[in-house]
N, C-alpha and C positions, 0 to 999 in steps of 0.2 A: 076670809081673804077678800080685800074689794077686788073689785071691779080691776082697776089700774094693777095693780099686783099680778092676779091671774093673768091678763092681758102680757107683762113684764114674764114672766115665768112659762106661756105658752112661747116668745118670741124669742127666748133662750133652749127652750127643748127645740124649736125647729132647726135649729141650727146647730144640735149636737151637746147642750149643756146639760145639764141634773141628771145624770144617769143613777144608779141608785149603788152605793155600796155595799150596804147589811151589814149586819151584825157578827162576828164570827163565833164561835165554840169557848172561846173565855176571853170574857171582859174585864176590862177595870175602869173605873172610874179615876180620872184626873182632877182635883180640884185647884181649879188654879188662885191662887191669890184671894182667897176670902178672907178677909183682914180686916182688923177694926178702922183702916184708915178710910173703908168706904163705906162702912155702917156711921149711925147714931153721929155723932157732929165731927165723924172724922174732917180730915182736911179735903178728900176726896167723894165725899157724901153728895147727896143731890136732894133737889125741895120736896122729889116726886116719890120718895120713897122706891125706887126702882130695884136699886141696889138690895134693899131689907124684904121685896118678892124677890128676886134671886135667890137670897141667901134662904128664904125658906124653900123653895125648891129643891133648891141644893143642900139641903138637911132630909128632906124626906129621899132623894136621889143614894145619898150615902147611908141611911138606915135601911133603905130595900136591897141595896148591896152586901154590907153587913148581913145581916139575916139568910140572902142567900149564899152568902161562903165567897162572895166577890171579891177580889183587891181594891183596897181605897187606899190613891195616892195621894198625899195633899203637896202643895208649893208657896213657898214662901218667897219674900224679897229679903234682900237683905243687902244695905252696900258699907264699902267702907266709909270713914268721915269725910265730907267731902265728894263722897259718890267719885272717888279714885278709880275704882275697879269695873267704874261703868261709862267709861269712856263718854263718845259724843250722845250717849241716850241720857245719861244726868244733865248736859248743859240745854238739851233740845229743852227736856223736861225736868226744870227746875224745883218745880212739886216732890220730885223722887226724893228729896232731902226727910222726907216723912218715913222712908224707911233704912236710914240712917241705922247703924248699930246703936241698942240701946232706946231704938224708938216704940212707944209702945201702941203705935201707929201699924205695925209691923205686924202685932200679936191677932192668935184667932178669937173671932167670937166665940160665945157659951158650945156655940152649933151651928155647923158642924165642926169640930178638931179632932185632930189627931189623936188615934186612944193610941196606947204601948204597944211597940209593935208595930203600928203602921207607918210604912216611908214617906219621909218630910225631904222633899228636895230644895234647897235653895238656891235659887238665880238672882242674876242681876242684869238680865237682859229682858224681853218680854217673852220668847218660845221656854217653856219650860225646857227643851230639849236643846238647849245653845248652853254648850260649855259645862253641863253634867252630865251625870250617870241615867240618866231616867230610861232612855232607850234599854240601856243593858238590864237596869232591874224588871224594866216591864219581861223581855224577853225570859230572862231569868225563873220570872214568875210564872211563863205560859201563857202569858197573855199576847192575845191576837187583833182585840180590839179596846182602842180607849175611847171613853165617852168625858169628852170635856164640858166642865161649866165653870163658872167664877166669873170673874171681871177683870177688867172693863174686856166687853167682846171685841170693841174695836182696834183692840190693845192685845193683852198678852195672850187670852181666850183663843182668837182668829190663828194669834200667829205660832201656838201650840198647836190646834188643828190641824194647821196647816205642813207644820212639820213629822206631826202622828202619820200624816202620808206619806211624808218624804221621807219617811223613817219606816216606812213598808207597813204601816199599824191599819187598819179598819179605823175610821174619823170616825165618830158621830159626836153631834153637839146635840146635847139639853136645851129646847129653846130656850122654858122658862127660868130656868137653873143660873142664864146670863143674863149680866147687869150692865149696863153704861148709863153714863149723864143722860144723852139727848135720845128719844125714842127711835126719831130718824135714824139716825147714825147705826145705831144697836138694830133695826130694821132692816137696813141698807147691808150691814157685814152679816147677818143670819144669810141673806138673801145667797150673798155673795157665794160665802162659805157653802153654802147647798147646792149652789149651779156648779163648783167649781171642784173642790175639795176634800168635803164630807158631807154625810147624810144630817141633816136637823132635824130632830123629832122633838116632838117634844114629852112633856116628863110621865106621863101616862105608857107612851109606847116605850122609855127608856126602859122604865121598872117593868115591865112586862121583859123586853130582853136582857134584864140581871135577873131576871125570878123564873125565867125560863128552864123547862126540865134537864139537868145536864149541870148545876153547878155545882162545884165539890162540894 
């Protein structure tokens, strides 16, 4: 942590921010949007390879899950032709035409995907929790606490977190597990999302609370 950071992070606890959540009694991991349109030369790729550490985070995050009996959620995009069904967020973001029906922009890498059996939610907004079932399945499941990672953080990552709370869930975010373009930005919404709305650990202390004694 420099210098300036700590500094930023002591001047928000003084005044009541980053309290600490934890982890509850069953988790699941959320995987939001790991798609090939922001690996290898998708349209959403970046020069820094940021995106391809995510996604390996986020493969060992979903085999320590696995192993221990966790739910692994994954989330896909998906719009109609024209990005119809996505109202003023296709026209904001014209890019979104990359996950067009039939785009294979849309599809998961090798790793982490969905094996048979685990729920694949598809949106077309960026909280995975706007306008599906996810709430009622996590409940369903037993689950008390999600741990979100994918991409972009600045993006759908944040604004799923964000909603994991306002959905009564336990937030935590995977630092390294999240991807965006620009470091800053991806820097700046961790920060955020920590001070404000869930706990950011990162992938070390995740897997340690999926592998924690206590999972089915």
């Amino acid at each position: 942590m420099t210098t300036q950071t700590s500094d930023r992070a002591s001047d928000y606890a003084s005044v009541g921010f980053a309290g600490t959540i934890g982890c509850g009694a069953s988790p699941a991991v959320v995987v939001v949007d790991v798609c090939l349109a922001y690996l290898d030369d998708g349209p959403f790729s970046d020069a820094h390879g940021r995106f391809e550490e995510a996604r390996s985070s986020a493969d060992r995050i979903v085999d320590a899950a696995r192993a221990a009996g966790r739910p692994v959620v994954f989330t896909r995009i998906e719009l109609a032709p024209g990005g119809v069904d996505a109202g003023w967020f296709a026209v904001k973001v014209p890019g979104l035409v990359a996950f067009e029906q039939g785009s294979p922009y849309a599809d998961f890498p090798k790793s982490p995907a969905p094996l048979p059996g685990e729920v694949v939610v598809t949106k077309q907004y960026a909280s995975a929790f706007f306008g599906t079932t996810l709430a009622s399945t996590l409940r369903a499941l037993g689950v008390d606490t999600t741990i979100v990672l994918g991409f972009s953080t600045s993006g759908c990552v944040r604004a799923t977190a964000l909603d994991a709370t306002q959905h009564g869930f336990r937030s935590l975010v995977a630092r390294e597990a999240c991807g965006d373009r620009d470091a800053g930005v991806n820097d700046a919404n961790l920060f955020d999302l920590d001070a404000k709305y869930a706990d950011v650990l990162s992938e070390a202390q995740i897997i340690e609370h999926l592998t924690a004694p206590g999972a089915p």
